[in-house]
C-alpha positions in Angstrom: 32.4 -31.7 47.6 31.3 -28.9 49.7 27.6 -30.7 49.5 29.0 -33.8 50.4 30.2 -32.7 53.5 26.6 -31.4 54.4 24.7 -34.3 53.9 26.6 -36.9 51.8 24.1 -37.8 49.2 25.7 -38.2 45.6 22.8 -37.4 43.9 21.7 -34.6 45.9 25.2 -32.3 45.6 25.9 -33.2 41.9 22.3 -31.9 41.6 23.4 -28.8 42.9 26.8 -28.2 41.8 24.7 -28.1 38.0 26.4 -31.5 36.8 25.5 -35.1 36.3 25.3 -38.0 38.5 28.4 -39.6 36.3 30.4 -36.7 36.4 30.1 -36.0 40.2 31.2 -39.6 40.5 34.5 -38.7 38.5 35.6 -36.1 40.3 34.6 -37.6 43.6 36.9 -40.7 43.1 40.1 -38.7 41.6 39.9 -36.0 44.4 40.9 -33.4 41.8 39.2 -30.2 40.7 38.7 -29.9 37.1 41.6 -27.4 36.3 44.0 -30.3 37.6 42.3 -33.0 35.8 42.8 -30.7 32.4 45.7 -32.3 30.0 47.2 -30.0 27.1 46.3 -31.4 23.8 49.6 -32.2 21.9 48.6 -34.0 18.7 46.7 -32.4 16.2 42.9 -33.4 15.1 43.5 -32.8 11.6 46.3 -33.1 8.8 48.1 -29.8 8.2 47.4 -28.6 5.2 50.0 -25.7 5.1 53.0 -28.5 6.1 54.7 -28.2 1.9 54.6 -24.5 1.9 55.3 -23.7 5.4 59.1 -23.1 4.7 58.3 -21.2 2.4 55.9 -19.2 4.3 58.5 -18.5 7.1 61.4 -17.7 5.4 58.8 -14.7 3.8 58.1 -13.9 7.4 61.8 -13.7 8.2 62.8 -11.6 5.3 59.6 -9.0 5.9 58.5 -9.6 9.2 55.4 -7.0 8.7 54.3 -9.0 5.6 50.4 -10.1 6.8 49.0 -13.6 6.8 46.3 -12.4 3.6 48.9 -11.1 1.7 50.7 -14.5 2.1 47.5 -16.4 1.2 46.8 -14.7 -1.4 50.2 -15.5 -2.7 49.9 -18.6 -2.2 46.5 -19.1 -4.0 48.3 -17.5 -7.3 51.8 -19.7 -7.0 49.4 -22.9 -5.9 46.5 -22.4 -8.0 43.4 -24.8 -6.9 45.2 -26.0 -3.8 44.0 -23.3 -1.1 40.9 -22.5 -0.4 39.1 -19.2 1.2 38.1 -21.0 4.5 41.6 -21.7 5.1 43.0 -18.1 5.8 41.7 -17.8 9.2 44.2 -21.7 9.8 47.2 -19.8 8.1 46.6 -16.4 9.8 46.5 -18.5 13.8 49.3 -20.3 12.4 51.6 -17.3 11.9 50.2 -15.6 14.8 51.4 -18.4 16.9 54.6 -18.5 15.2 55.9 -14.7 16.0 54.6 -15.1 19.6 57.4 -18.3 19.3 59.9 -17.0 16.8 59.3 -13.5 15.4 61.0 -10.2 16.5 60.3 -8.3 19.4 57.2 -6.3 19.8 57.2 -2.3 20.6 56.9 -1.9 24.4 54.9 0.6 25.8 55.3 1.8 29.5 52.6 2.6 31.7 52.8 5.9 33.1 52.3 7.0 36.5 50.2 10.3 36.1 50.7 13.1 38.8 47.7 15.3 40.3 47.1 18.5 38.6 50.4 18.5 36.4 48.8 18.0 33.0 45.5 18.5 30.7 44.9 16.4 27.6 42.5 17.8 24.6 41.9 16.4 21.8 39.2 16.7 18.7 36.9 13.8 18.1 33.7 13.7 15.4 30.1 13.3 17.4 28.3 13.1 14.1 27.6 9.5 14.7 25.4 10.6 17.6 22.7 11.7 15.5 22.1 14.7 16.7 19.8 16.9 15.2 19.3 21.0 15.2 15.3 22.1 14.7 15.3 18.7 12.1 18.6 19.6 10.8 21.8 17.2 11.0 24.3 18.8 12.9 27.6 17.9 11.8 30.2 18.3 14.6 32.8 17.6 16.9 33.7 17.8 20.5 36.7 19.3 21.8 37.4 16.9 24.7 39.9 18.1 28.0 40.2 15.6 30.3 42.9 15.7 33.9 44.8 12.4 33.2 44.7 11.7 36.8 41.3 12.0 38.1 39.6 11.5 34.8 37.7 14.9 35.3 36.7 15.9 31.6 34.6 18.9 29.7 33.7 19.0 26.1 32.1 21.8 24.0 30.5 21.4 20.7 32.4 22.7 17.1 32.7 22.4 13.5 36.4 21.6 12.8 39.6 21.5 14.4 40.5 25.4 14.2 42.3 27.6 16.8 39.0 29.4 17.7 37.6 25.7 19.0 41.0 25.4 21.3 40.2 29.3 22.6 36.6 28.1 23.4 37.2 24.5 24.2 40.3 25.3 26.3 38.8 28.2 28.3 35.8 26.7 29.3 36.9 23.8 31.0 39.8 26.1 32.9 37.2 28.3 33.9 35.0 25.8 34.9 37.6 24.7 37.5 38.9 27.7 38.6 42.7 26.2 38.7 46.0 25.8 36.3 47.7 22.7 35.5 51.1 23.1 35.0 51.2 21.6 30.9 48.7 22.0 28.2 48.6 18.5 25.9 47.8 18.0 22.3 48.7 16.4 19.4 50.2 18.0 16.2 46.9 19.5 14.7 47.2 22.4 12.6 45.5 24.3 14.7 48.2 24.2 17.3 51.5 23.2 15.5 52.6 23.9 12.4 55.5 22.3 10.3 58.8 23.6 10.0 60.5 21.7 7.1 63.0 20.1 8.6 60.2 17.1 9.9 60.1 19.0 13.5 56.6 20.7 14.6 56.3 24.0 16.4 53.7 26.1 18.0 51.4 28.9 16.3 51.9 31.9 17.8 48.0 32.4 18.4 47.8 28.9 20.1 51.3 29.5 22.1 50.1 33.5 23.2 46.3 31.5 24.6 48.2 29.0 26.4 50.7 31.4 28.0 47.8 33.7 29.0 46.4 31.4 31.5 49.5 30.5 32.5 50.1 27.1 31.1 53.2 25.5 29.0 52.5 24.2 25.9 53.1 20.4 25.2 52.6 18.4 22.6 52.7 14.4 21.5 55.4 12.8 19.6 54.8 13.3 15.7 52.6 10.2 15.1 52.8 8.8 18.5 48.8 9.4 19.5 49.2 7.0 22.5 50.8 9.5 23.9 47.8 11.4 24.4 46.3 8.0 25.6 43.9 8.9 28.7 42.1 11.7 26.7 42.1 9.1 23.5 40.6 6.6 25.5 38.3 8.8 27.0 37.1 10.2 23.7 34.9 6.9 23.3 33.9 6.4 26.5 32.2 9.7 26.6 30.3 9.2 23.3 28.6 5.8 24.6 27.7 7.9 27.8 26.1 10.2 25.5 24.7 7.5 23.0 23.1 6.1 26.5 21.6 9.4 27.7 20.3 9.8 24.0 18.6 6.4 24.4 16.5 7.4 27.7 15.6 10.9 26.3 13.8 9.3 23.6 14.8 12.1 20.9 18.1 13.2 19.3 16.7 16.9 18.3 17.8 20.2 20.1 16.0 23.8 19.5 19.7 25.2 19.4 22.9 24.2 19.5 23.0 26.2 22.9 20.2 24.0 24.6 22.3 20.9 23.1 25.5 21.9 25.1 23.7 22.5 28.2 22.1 19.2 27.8 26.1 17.8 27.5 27.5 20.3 29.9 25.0 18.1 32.7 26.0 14.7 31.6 29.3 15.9 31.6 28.9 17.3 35.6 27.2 14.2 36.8 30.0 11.8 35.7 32.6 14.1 37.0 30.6 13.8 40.6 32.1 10.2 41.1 35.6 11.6 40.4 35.5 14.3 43.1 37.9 12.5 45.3 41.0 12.7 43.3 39.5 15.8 41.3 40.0 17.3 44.9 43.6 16.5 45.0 44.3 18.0 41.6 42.4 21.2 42.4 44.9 21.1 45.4 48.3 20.7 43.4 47.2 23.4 40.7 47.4 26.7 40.6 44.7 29.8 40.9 43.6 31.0 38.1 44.1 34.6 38.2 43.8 36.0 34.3 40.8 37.0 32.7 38.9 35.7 29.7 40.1 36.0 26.5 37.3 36.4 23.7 36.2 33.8 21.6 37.2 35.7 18.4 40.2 36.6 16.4 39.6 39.7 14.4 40.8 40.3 10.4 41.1 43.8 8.4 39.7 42.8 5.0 38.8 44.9 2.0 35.1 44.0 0.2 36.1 43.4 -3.9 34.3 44.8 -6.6 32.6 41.6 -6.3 31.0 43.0 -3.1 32.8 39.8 -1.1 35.4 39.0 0.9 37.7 36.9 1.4 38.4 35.3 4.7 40.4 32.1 5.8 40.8 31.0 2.3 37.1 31.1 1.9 34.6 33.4 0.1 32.1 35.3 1.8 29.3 38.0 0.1 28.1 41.2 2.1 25.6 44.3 1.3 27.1 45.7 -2.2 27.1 49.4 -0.8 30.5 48.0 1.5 32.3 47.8 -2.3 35.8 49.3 -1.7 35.9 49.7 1.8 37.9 47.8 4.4 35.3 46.1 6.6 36.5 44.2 10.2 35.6 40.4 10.3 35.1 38.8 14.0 36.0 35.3 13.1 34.1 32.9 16.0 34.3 29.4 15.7 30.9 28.8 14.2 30.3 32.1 12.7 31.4 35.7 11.3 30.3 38.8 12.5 31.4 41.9 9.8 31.8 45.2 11.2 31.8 48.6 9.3 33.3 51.8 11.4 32.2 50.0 14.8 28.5 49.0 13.8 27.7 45.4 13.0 26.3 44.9 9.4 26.4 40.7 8.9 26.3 37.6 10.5 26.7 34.6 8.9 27.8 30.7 9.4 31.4 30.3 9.3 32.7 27.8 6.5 35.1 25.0 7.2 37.8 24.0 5.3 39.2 25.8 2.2 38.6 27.2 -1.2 34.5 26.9 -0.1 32.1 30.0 -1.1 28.7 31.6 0.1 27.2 34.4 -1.7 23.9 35.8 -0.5 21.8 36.4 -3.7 19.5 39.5 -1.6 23.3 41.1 -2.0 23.6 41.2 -5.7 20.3 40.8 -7.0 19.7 44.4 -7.9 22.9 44.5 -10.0 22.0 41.0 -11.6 18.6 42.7 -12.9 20.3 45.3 -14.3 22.8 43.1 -15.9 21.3 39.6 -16.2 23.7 38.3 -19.0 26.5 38.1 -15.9 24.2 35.0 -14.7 25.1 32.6 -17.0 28.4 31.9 -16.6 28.7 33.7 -12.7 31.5 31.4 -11.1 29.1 31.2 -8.0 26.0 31.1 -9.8 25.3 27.2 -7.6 24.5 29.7 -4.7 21.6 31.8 -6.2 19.3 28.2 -5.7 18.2 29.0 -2.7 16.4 25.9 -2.7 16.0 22.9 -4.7 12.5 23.9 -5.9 14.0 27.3 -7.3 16.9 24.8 -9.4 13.8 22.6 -10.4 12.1 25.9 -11.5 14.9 27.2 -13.3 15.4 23.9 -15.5 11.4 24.3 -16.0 12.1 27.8 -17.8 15.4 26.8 -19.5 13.2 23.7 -21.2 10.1 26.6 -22.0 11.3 30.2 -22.7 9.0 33.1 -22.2 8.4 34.6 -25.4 8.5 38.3 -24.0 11.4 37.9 -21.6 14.9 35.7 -21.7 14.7 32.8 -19.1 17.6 34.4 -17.0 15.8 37.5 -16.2 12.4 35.3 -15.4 14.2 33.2 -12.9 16.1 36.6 -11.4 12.8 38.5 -11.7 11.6 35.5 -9.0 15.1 36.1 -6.7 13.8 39.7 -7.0 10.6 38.9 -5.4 12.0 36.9 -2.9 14.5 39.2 -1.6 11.5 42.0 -1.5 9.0 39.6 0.1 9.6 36.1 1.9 11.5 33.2 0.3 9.4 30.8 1.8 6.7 32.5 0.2 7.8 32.1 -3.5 9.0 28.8 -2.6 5.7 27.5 -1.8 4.5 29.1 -5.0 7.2 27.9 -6.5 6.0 24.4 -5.9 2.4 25.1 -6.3 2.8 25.8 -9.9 5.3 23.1 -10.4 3.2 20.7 -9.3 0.3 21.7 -11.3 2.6 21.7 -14.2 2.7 25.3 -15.0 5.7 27.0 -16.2 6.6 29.2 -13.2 7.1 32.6 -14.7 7.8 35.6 -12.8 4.4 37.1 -13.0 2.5 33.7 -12.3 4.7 33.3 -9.0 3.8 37.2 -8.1 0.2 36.6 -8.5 0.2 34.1 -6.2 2.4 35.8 -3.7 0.6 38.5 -1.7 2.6 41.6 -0.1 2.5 42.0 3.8 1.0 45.1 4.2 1.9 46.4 8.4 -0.7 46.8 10.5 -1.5 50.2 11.9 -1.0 49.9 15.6 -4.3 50.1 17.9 -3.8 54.2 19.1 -2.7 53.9 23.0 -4.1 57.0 25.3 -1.2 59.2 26.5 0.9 58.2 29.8 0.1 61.0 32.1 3.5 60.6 34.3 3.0 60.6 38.3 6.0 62.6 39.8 4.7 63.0 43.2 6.6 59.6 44.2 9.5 61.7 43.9 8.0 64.6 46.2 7.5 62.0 49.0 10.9 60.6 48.6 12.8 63.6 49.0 10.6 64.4 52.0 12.1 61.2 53.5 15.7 62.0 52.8 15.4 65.3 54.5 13.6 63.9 57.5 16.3 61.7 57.5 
């Protein structure tokens, strides 16, 4: 109609408006627009084929309103045998839908909430493993712990393994002391590492998670037991931010990191640039909080523990080896959240990956091997004996010497004789001998592997000349004072 008015040629405006001729004509002798043209469809274009059982049907809905429409199909296919088809579910499933938006009880209501600048912080845990990403070629299983400012959005993230208290001490700290400021609250939901139960169906806070909150001056708060939405912005936020990422993965052409370090830093500036378009309101937050004016706690929790006769310990429900000449004293464990660091009288002795989860074991064979050789009939039925495989081609070799004995030494002290010689040379070494010989389908005895393993003999150092040590700079310098 608006082309009519310009020139007032049919053919020309229905040409434009993307429509035919015939239809231009239509709409040009009704003087409607096609939304008042529309009429609702009342009559149906096919029989309904659910019209016998549909009393049925919604006296089942009445008596269990949260029965669902495939549960009622199914039903129906076993009372009605040959009369209901699989293609018909998705008629039965509209049809019930339409009928609780007519007739069915009232819905849960949930009320929008008008945040309020710089009166909360949100975290919560959510798995990045989907991302891909990969550590020097390794998969790097993680999560993010995710804190986001309800009302300007502004969020930080930093990678972890699990949902433990030393991810909230890192997590937590590092986004308050990347802003500088306090919200009044502290948000999360009931994780373990936060809440615990109390047996009467209530949650409260762990002392460790309630001390870290109160140190930078927070209060805790938490969600409703099962009531996530609660926690809704940082939730929502949680996938938003992994399709950022996803995106960002996508233009860098390559999911693999040299560290785990270099991977955060590569988050930490995706992270900064989003939070440049939310500087506005992140403004006004800063504004309403409060300076930060406590120091940093460490990232560690510290444990007494005492190293068994087993020369391990156990920590966090979880089994750890260290050097046998700690047997019987108390060592002190710094537990991070990615790793271990075992002190003896003040000097660090072992580092090691920290395990997730419970009842999980690590034993280092270089720890025990020496005892093992002296007694190797404790191999066989060693309750961590899965650990001393370093790799799969030292299993592979293993089954090779179970299925050929040597005839002048048991296959348990062969296969520890080659743990031997990788402890006192290089594993990779052995393992590449390892595979040599498997390949070629030798048996890989202890002295074959050594043969082809040659010890790294140290290079003498080139002799340097003496320093002869100039100390007339001095001279001249205290001239200068005193002139002074």
């Amino acid at each position: 109609m608006e082309e009519m008015s310009k020139h007032g040629r049919k053919g020309k405006a229905a040409m434009r408006a993307g429509m035919s001729r015939n239809t231009a004509r239509k709409y040009m002798s009704s003087g409607c627009l096609p939304s008042e043209m529309s009429v609702e469809r009342t009559w149906r274009t096919r029989a309904d084929v659910f019209s016998d059982d549909w009393c049925d049907i919604e006296k089942m809905l009445r008596d269990a309103p949260t029965l669902e429409a495939k549960t009622i199909f199914e039903d129906l296919q076993m009372r009605r045998s040959g009369i209901y088809q699989d293609g018909q579910l998705r008629t039965l499933q509209r049809r019930i839908r339409d009928w609780r938006a007519r007739e069915g009880p009232d819905k849960e209501v949930f009320f929008s909430q008008e945040h309020r600048p710089g009166e909360a912080m949100q975290t919560d845990f959510t798995w990045a493993t989907e991302l891909g990403i990969t550590i020097n070629g390794e998969e790097y299983r993680h999560k993010l712990c995710h804190m986001v400012l309800p009302y300007s959005n502004w969020e930080w993230a930093t990678a972890c393994r699990s949902e433990s208290m030393s991810a909230i001490r890192r997590g937590v700290q590092a986004a308050i002391f990347r802003l500088g400021r306090i919200p009044r609250y502290h948000q999360t939901d009931n994780s373990t590492a936060a809440t615990h139960n109390l047996g009467s169906g209530g949650r409260d806070f762990n002392p460790e998670y309630k001390d870290l909150i109160e140190h930078l001056g927070m209060k805790a708060r938490t969600t409703g037991i099962g009531e996530k939405e609660q926690n809704g912005d940082v939730e929502a936020s949680n996938g938003v931010l992994k399709r950022r990422l996803e995106q960002y993965l996508l233009l860098r052409h390559n999911r693999d990191f040299s560290s785990v370090e270099s991977y955060e830093k590569w988050l930490w500036g995706i992270l900064e640039k989003a939070n440049q378009g939310r500087s506005i309101r992140t403004k006004e937050e800063l504004d309403a909080m409060r300076p930060l004016i406590v120091d940093r706690l460490v990232e560690y929790t510290e444990e007494d523990v005492r190293v068994s006769s087993w020369t391990t310990i156990n920590v966090k429900h979880n089994v750890y080896s260290v050097p046998s000449r700690l047997i019987g004293e108390t060592v002190r464990v710094r537990l991070y959240e990615d790793r271990l660091e075992v002190y003896f009288k003040g000097t660090l002795q072992q580092t090691m990956e920290r395990m997730s989860g419970r009842a999980g074991h690590r034993i280092e064979y270089r720890h025990i091997i020496e005892s093992l050789i002296r007694k190797p009939g404790g191999f066989e039925r060693y309750r961590y004996r899965d650990d001393l495989f370093p790799t799969a081609r030292f299993r592979a070799a293993y089954e090779v010497l179970c299925a050929a004995p040597h005839k002048d030494i048991s296959t348990d002290l062969n296969y520890l004789k080659l743990l031997q010689l990788a402890a006192m040379t290089m594993e990779c070494d052995v393992d590449a001998a390892l595979e040599l010989l498997l390949s070629a389908g030798e048996v890989p005895t202890a002295e074959a592997v050594k043969s082809l393993v040659k010890p790294r003999t140290l290079e003498k150092p080139v002799d340097m000349p003496e320093y002869e040590v100039d100390l007339s700079g001095y001279d001249k310098l205290l001239k200068a004072v005193k002139a002074a």
